[in-house]
N, C-alpha and C positions, 0 to 999 in steps of 0.2 A: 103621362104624368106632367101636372105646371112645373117649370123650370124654377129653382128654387135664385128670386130676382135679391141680388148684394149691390151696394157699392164699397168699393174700395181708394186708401191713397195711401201714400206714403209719407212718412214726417220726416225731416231734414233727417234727423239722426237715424237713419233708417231704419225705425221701425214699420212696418206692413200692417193696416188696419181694413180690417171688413165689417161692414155693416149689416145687417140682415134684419129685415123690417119683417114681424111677424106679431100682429095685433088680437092675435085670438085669445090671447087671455093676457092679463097683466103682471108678467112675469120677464124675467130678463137673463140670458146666461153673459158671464162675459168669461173667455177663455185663452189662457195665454199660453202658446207654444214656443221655446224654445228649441232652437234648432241644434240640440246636443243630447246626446246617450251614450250607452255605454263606449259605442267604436270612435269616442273623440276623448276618451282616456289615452292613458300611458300605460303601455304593457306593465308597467311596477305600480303603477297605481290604480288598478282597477278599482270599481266601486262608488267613485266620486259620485259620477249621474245621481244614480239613486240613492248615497248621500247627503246631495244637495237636494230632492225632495224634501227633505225631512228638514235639512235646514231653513228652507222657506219658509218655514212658519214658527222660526223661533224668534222673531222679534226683528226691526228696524226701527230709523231715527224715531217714528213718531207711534211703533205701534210697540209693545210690550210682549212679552214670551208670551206665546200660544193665544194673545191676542184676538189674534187672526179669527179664530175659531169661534171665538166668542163675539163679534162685531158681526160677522153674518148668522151665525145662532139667532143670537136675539133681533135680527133684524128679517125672520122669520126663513133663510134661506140656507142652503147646503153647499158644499164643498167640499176639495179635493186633487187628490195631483196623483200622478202616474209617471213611470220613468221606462219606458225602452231602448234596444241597438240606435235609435237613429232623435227619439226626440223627448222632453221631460215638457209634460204640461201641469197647469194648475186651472182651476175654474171655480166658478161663486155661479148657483143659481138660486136666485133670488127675486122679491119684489120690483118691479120696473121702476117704483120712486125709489129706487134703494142703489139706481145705477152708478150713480158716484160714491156709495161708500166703497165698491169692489173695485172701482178703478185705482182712486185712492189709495187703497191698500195695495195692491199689483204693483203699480208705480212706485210708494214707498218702500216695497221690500226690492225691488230693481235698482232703484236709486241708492240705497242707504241698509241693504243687511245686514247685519250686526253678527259679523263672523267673531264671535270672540272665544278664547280657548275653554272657557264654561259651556258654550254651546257645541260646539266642534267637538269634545271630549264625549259631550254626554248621548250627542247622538251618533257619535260613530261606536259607541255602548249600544245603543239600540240598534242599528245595525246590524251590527256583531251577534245579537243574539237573537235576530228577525232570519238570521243567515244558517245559526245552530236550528233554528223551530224548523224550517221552513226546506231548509236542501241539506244538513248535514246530517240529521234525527230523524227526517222525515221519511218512510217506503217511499219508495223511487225517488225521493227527493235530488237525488244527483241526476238525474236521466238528461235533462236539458245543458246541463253543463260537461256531461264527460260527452256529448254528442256531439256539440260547437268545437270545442277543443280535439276533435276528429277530423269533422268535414272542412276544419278552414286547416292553411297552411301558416299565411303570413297574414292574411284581413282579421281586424280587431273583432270581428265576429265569432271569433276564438273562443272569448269570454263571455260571460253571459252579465245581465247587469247590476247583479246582486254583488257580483266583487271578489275576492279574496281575501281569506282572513289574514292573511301575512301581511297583503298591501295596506287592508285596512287600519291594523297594529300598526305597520309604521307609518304613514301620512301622519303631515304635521300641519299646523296651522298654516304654516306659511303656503304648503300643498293647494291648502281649502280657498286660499284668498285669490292664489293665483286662478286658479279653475275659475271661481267666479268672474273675475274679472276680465278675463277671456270669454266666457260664453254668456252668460247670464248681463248681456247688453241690448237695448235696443234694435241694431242692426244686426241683430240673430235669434231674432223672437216677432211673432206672428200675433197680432189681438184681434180675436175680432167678437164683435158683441151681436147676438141674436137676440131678438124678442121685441114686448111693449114698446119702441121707441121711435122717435123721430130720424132720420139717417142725419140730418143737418146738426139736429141739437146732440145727438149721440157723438158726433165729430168734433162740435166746439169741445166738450166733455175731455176725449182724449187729449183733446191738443190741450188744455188747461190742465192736464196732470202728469201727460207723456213728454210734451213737447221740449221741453229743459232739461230732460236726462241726457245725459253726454254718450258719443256713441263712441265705439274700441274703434281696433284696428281692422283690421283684412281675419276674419275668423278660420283660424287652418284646417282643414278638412282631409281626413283622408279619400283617396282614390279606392276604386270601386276594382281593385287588381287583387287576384290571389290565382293561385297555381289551380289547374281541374284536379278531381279526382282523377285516377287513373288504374285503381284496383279500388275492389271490394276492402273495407276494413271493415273486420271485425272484432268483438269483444267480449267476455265474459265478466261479471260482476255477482257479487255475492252479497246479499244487502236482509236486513231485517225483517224479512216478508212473509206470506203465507204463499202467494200465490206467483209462479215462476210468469215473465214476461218477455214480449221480442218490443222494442224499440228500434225503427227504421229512420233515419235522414237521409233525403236526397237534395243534393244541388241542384237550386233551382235560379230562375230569373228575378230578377227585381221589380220593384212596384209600377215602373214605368208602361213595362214590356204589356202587350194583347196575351200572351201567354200566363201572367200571373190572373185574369178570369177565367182563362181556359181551367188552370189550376184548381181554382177555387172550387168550378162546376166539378171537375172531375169530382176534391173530397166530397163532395154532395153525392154523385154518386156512388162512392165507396160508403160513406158509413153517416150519409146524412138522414139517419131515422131507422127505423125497425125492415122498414122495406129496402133499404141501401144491399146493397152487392156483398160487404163484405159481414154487416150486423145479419142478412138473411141466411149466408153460407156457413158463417163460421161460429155461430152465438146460437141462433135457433134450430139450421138442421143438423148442421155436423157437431154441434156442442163442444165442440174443440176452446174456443175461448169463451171467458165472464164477459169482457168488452171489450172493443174495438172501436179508435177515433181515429181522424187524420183531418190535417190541417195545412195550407197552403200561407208560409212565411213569406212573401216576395216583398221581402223589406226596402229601406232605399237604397241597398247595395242586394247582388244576388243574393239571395234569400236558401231557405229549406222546406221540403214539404216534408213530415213528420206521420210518421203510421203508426201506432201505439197499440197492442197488442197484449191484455192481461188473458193467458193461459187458464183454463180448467185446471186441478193440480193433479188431473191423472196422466195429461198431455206433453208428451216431447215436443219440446220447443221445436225440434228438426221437422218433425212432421205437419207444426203448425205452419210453421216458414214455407213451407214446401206447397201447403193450400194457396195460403197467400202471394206464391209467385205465380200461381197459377190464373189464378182472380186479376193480377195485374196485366199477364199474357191477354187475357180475355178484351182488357182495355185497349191494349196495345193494338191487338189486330184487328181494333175496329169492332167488334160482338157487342155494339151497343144499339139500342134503339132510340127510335127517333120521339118516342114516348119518353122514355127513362131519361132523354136528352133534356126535352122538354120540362119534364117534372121538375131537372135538376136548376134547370135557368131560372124556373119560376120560384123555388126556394131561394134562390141569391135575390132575384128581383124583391119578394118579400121582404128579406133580411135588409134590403138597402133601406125599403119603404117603411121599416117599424124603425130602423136611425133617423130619419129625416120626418118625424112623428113630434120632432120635440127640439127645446130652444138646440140643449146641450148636445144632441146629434147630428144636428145643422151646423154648431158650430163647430165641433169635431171635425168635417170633412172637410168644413173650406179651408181651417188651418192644414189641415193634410195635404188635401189637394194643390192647398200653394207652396207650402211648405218642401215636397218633393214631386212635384207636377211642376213647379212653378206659375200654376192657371191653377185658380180655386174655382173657374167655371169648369174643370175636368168633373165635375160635381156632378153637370147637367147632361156630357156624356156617358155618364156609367151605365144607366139602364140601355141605353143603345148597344152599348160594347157587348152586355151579357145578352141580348137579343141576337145581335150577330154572331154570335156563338155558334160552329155547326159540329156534325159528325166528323169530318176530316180536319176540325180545328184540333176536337178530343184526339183522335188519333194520333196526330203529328206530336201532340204537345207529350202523350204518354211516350212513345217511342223515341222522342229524343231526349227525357226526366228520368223516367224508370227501368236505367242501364244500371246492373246487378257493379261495375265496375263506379257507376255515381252515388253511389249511397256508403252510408257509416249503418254497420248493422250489430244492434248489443244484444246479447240474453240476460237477460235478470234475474236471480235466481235464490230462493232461501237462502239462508248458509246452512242449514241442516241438509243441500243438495253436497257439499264439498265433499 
């Protein structure tokens, strides 16, 4: 694979800028990561992060409420922002002569957003009831939240970054401005622009909209410390459903770690497809569950892998559990092939090569990459890393993950089962 070629510099007030020249069609993404999520909250004020999403786009000095939306609308391009544990991004992909109107606007809601108690009010209302749709009202909607608040002890990983409805009720303006004005600064935010453009004149650009913004202090960061598991927890829940379910978290590694690929190949082979380990055993021949996913967290602090388990509703959860520790034994002690290995590496490798297909998945990993790699050429390593991938890598990494004593294990259950 060509090494996906950036340049990069830094601007007095320490913002981080990446370049990435890609002329194949005339198109530009520009993409801003802020280096803050949910575990740079305050145990009583969960929710901020993805608060401040939504504030982003409600107006600054020179752009007007929902503005935002409408300046790259009509300027024939899309947008959007996303907020996780560890980062809150925004981006504009749009026309490549159109690359200063998204800078512009970036910089002006950096510089000047317009936190006022009209705005603050009405979208911590939206919030509030994005929070009822979505995880209070929702089937399973709580699964990811009573799961974090399990496996962590004292790491803000506790929470998850939808929030609390109590914190959200109480924050107050004063809350919203502080927050911003701590995180939401140049010297804790990553820009880098891929596509249509010149690396030279895509820099003068920055520097004539970035360069003036004033940079904070020392940005506080928690540490990457919480206590092991040390038994099994378990849990039962009784929720608005049809169909009973097993929900698993295990403590795992962080994004840094060789072991968060090893991870990732593993869910590939548990339930990456029809022909996967656990969609083959437990969906088609034993019929025991409707679906079966699992997913590899290694976020920028230790992470969870996640096994998800919707039940048939003739099936004891016990019995399903009991397939499924068997299937992970099978892992554990090596019973994998060097085919099925293979298979699984070439799905990741795919999966990397349909991201880096386009401006906005280009510019997604260098911010990542620098962001908690601190090397956004960690970029040009990945495919290597998932190639060196072996059998005793699998092995090692299941046997010291998938200890019955590291996992949060829930049943989920109708309430017509009580």
């Amino acid at each position: 694979m060509k090494p996906i070629e950036f340049t990069e510099f830094e601007l007095e007030n320490g913002l981080h800028c990446i370049i990435h020249e890609n002329h194949a069609a005339p198109i530009v993404t520009v993409d801003v990561w802020y280096h803050v999520g949910s575990k740079n909250e305050e145990p009583n004020r969960t929710g901020f992060a993805h608060l401040f999403e939504h504030l982003m786009f409600q107006g600054s000095k020179h752009v007007g409420k929902a503005e935002h939306f409408n300046y790259i609308q009509k300027a024939g391009g899309t947008l959007n922002g996303s907020t996780n544990f560890d980062r809150t991004n925004y981006y504009e992909t749009l026309p490549s002569n159109q690359l200063e109107l998204a800078l512009w606007l970036e910089s002006d809601r950096m510089m000047s957003l317009n936190i006022n108690e009209e705005n603050f009010e009405n979208q911590r209302l939206v919030v509030m009831e994005e929070r009822r749709q979505r995880y209070d009202n929702a089937p399973y909607g709580r699964v990811s939240e009573e799961l974090h608040k399990r496996a962590y002890i004292r790491h803000p990983y506790r929470w998850i970054p939808i929030g609390s409805m109590a914190h959200l009720q109480a924050a107050s303006l004063e809350d919203a401005q502080r927050f911003f004005n701590t995180f939401y600064v140049p010297n804790n935010a990553t820009l880098v622009v891929s596509g249509d453009v010149a690396s030279n004149e895509a820099r003068e650009k920055i520097e004539i909209y970035f360069a003036e913004i004033a940079r904070n202090g020392e940005v506080p960061r928690p540490k990457n410390e919480d206590e092991p598991l040390t038994t099994e927890i378990r849990d039962t829940f009784y929720d608005n459903i049809e169909l009973p379910a097993i929900f698993i978290a295990y403590r795992i590694c962080n994004a840094t770690s060789s072991d968060a690929d090893v991870l990732d190949v593993i869910s590939t082979i548990l339930s990456g497809g029809r022909s996967s380990r656990l969609y083959r055993t437990l969906v088609h021949e034993k019929q025991m569950a409707q679906s079966v996913s699992t997913y590899a967290s290694a976020n920028e602090h230790d992470g969870l892998f996640h096994i998800n388990l919707i039940a048939q509703s003739n099936i004891p959860l016990a019995e399903l559990e009991k397939r499924l520790d068997e299937e992970l034994q099978q892992i554990i002690d090596g019973n994998i092939s060097e085919q099925e290995l293979e298979k699984a590496k070439n799905t990741a490798e795919m999966n990397l090569t349909r991201r880096i297909s386009n401006n906005f998945g280009i510019a997604d990993l260098l911010a990542y990459f620098h962001t908690f790699f601190r090397n956004a050429d960690e970029l040009n390593c990945e495919f290597a890393r998932v190639e060196a991938i072996t059998l005793d890598d699998v092995r090692r990494a299941a046997k010291k993950y998938f200890s019955r004593k590291n996992r949060v294990l829930l049943y989920w259950l109708p309430r017509s089962a009580k």
